[in-house]
C-alpha positions in Angstrom: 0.0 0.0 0.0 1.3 3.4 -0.9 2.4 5.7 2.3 -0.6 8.4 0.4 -3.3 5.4 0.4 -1.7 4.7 3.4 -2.2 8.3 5.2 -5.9 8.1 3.9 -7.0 5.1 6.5 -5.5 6.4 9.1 -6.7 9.9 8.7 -10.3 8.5 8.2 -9.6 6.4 11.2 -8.9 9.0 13.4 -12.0 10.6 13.9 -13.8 9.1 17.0 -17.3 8.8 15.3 -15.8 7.3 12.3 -13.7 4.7 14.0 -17.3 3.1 15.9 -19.0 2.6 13.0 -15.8 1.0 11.1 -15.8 -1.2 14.6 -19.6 -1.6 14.1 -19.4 -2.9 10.9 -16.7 -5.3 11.5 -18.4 -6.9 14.7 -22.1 -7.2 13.1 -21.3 -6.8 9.1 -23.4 -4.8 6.4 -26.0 -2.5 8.0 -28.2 0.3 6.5 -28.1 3.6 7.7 -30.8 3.4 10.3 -29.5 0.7 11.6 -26.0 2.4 12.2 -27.6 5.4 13.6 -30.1 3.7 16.0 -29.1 3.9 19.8 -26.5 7.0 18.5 -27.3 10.1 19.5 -25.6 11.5 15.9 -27.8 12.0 13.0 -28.3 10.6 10.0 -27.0 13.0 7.9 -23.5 13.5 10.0 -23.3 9.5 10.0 -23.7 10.1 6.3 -20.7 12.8 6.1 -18.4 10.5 8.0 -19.4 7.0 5.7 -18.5 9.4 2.4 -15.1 10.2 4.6 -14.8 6.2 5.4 -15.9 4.6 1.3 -13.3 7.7 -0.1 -10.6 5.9 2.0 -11.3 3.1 0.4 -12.5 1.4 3.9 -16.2 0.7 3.9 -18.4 0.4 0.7 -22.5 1.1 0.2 -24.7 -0.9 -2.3 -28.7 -0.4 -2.7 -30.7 -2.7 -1.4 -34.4 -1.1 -2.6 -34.8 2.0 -1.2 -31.7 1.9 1.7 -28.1 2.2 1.0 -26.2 -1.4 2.9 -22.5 -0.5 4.3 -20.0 -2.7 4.5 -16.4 -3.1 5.5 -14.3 -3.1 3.4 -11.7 -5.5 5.2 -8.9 -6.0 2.7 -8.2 -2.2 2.9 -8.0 -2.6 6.7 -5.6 -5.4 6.5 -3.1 -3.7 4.8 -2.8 -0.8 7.1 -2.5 -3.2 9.3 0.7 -5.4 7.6 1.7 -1.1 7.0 1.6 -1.0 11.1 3.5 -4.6 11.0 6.4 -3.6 9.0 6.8 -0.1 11.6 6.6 -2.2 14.5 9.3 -4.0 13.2 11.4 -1.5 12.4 10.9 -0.1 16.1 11.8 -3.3 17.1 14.9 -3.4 15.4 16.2 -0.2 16.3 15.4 -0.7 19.6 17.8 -3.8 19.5 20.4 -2.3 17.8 20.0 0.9 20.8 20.1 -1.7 23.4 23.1 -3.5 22.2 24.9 -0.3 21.8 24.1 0.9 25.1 25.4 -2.5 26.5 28.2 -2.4 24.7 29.5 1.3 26.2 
């Protein structure tokens, strides 16, 4: 994944609102609007605002269904931010080796 596609997720990620319904979606799959909104006290139309934010980062995705728009996650997109995360933890790790061997060795 590109560091710019990259950038994307995580920027649509950050947002508080945005980051429930992602984790709403991935515990109880593709739900309309209504049913993303019920129980919340945000509106429809700001839930709307943050899905557009969410399927233009590539992570969730709506198809019709009638007369109601279905969300769903998109979960390869998710997966490779998360190998993206892998590969920095690693690198952390590694210089964090190569720190504490240096430090031992002085």
């Amino acid at each position: 994944m590109r560091a710019e596609a990259t950038a994307s997720v995580f920027a649509a990620l950050g947002d508080e609102t945005r980051l429930r319904v992602v984790a709403r979606l991935s515990e109880e799959g593709p739900m309309s609007l209504a049913r993303l909104t019920e129980g919340t006290p945000i509106s429809r139309q700001a839930v709307t605002k943050h899905l557009r934010v969410l399927e233009n980062a590539g992570l969730v995705r709506g198809s019709r269904a009638g007369r109601e728009t279905i969300w769903e996650l998109e979960a390869k997109r998710l997966a490779e931010a998360q190998r993206h995360l892998a590969v920095i933890s690693n690198e952390w790790d590694s210089t964090i080796a190569r720190l504490r061997r240096f430090v031992e060795q002085s």
